[in-house]
Backbone as JSON, one array per atom type, in Angstrom:
{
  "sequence": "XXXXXXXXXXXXXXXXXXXXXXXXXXXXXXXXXXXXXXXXXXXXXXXXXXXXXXXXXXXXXXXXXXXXXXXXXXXXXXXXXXXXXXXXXXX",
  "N": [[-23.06, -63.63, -35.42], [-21.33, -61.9, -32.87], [-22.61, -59.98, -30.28], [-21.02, -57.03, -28.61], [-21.63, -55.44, -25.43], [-20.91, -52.53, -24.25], [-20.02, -51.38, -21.14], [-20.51, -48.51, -19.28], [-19.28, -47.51, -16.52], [-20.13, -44.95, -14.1], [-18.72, -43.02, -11.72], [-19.61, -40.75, -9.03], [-18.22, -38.74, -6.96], [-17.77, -37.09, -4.14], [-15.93, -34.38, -2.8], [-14.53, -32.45, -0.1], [-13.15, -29.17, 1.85], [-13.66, -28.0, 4.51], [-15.62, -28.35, 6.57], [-16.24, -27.32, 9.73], [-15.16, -28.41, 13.53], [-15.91, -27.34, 16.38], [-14.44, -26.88, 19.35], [-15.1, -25.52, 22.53], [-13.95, -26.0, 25.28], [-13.78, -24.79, 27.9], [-12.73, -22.68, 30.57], [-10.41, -19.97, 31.15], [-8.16, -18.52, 32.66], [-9.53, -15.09, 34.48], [-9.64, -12.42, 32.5], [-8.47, -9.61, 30.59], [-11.04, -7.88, 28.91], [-9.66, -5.89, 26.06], [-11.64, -4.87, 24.08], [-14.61, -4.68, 24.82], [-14.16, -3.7, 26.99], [-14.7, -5.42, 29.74], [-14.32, -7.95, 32.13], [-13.57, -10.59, 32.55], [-14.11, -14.53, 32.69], [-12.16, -16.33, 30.12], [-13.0, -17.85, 27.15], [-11.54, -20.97, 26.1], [-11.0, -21.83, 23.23], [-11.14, -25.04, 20.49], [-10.45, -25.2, 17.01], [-11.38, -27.5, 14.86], [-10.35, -27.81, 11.16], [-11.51, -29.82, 8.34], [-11.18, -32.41, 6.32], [-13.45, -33.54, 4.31], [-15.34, -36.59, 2.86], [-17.95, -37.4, 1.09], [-19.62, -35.86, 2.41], [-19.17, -36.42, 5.18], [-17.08, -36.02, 7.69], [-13.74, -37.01, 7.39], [-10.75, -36.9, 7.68], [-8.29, -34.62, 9.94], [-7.57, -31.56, 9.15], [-6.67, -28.73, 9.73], [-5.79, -27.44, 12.56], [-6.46, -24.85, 15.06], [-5.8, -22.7, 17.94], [-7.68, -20.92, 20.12], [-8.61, -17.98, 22.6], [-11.22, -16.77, 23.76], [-13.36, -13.55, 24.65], [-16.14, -13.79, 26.36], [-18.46, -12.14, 26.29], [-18.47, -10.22, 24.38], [-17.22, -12.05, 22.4], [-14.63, -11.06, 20.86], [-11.56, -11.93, 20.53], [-7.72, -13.9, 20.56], [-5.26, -15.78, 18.74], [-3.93, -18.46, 19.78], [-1.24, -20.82, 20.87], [-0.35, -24.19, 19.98], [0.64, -24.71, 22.59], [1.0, -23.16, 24.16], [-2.59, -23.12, 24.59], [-3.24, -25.85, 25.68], [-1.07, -25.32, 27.94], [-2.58, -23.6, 29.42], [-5.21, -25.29, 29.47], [-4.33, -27.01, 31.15], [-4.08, -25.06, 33.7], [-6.37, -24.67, 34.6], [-7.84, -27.26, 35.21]],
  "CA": [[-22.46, -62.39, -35.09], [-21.36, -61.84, -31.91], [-22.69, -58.6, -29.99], [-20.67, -56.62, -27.59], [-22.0, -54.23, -24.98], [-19.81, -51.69, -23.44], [-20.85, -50.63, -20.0], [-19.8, -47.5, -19.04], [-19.62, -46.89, -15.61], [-19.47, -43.63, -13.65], [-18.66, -42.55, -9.93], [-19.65, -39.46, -8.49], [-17.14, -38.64, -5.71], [-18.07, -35.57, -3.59], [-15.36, -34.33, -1.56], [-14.32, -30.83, -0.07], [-12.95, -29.49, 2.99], [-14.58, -26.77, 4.81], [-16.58, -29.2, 7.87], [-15.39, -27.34, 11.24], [-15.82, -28.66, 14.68], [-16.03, -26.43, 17.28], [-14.65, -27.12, 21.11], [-15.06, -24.73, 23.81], [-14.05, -26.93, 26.33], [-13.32, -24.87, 29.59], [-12.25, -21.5, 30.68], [-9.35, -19.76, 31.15], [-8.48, -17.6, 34.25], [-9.77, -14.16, 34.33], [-8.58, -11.24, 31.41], [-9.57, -7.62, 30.58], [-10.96, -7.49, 26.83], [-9.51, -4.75, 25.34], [-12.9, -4.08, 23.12], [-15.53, -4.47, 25.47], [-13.68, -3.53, 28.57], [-14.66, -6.26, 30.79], [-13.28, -8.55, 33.08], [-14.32, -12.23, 33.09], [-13.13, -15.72, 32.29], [-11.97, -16.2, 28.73], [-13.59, -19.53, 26.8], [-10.65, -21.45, 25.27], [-11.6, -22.64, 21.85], [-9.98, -25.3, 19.74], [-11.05, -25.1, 15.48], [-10.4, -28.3, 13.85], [-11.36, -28.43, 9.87], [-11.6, -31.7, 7.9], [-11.6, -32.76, 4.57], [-14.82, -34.71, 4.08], [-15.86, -37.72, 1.7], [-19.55, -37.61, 0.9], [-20.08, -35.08, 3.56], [-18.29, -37.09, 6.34], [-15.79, -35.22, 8.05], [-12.43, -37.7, 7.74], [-9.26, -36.29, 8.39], [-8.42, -33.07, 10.0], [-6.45, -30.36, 7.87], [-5.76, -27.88, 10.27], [-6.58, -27.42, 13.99], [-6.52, -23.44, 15.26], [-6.37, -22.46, 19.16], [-7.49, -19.82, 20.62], [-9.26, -17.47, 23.53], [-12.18, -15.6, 23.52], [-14.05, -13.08, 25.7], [-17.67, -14.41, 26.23], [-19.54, -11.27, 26.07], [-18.58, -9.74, 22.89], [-16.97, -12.85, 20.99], [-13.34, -11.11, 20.36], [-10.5, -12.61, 21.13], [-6.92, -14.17, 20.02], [-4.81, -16.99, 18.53], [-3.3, -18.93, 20.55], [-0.12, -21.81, 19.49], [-0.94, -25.55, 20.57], [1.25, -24.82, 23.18], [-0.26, -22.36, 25.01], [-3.35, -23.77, 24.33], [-2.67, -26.67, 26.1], [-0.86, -24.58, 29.28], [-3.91, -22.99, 30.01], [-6.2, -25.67, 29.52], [-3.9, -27.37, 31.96], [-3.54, -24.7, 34.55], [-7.67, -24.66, 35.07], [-7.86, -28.08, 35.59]],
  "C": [[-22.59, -62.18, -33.58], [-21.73, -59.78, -31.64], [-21.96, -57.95, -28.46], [-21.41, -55.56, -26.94], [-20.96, -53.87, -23.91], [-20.55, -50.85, -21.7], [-20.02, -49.75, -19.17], [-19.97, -47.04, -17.78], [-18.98, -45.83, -14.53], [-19.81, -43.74, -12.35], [-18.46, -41.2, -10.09], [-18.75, -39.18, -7.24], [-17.4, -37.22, -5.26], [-16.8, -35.7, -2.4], [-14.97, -32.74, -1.18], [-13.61, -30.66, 1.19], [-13.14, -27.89, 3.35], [-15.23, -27.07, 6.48], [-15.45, -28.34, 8.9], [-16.4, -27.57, 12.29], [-15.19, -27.92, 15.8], [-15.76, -27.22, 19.13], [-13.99, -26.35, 22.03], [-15.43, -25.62, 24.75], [-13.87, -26.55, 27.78], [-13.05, -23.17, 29.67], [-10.68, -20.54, 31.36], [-9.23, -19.08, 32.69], [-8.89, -15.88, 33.57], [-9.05, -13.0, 33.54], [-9.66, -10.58, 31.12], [-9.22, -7.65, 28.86], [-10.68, -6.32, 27.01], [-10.58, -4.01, 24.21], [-13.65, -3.78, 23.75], [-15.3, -4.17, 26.98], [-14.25, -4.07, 29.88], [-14.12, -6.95, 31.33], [-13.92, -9.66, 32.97], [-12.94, -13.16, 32.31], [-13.52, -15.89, 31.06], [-12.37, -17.47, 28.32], [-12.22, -19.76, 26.0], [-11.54, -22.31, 24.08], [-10.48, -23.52, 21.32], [-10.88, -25.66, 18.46], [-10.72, -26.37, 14.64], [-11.42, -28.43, 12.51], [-10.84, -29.82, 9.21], [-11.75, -31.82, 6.57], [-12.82, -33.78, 4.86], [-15.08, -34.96, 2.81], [-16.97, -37.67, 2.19], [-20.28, -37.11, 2.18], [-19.71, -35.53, 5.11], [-17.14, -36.45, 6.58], [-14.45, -36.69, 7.96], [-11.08, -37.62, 8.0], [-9.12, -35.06, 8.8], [-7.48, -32.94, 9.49], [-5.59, -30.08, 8.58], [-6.75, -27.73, 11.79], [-5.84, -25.87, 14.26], [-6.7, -23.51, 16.59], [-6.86, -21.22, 19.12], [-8.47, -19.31, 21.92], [-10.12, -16.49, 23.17], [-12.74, -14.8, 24.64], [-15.57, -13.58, 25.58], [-18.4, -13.12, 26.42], [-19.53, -10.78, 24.58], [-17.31, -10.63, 21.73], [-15.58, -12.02, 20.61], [-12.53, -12.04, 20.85], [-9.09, -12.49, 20.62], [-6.27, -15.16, 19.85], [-3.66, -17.37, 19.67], [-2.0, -20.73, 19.93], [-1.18, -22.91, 20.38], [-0.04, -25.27, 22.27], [0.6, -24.28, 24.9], [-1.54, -22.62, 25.41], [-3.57, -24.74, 25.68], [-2.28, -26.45, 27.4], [-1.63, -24.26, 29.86], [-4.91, -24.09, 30.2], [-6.22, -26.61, 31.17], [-4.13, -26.67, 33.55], [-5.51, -24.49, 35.23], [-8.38, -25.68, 35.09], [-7.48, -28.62, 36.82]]
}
């Protein structure tokens, strides 16, 4: 009598997408927040999130610009375009 064994095997696959990386790379020229009524140079941000395998960021989703005021953290969105113009024009 022959005996078979069946081997059943399982993969766990973790994946999600949520991972953002953060780059405030430079500053803009000088603008007047409208919340905190100051005057300084604005941080350009750019947001990219990622789908990640097994907690590894690997592709980005979606990338987000935008400007902030550096004292009280408001700000607004900005396109790639813009983005981009500015990052240019303070270089």
């Amino acid at each position: 009598m022959i005996s078979s064994i069946n081997l059943h095997i399982s993969m766990l696959i973790i994946f999600g997408v949520g991972h953002k990386s953060y780059n405030n790379r430079s500053f803009s020229n000088a603008g007047y927040c409208f919340h905190c009524h100051n005057s300084s140079r604005w941080i350009l941000s750019k947001v990219t999130t990622w789908f990640s395998l097994f907690f590894i960021p690997v592709v980005p989703v979606k990338t987000e610009f935008g400007e902030m005021c550096p004292i009280c953290k408001q700000g607004k969105k900005l396109s790639r375009f813009e983005y981009e113009s500015k990052v240019n024009q303070t270089e």
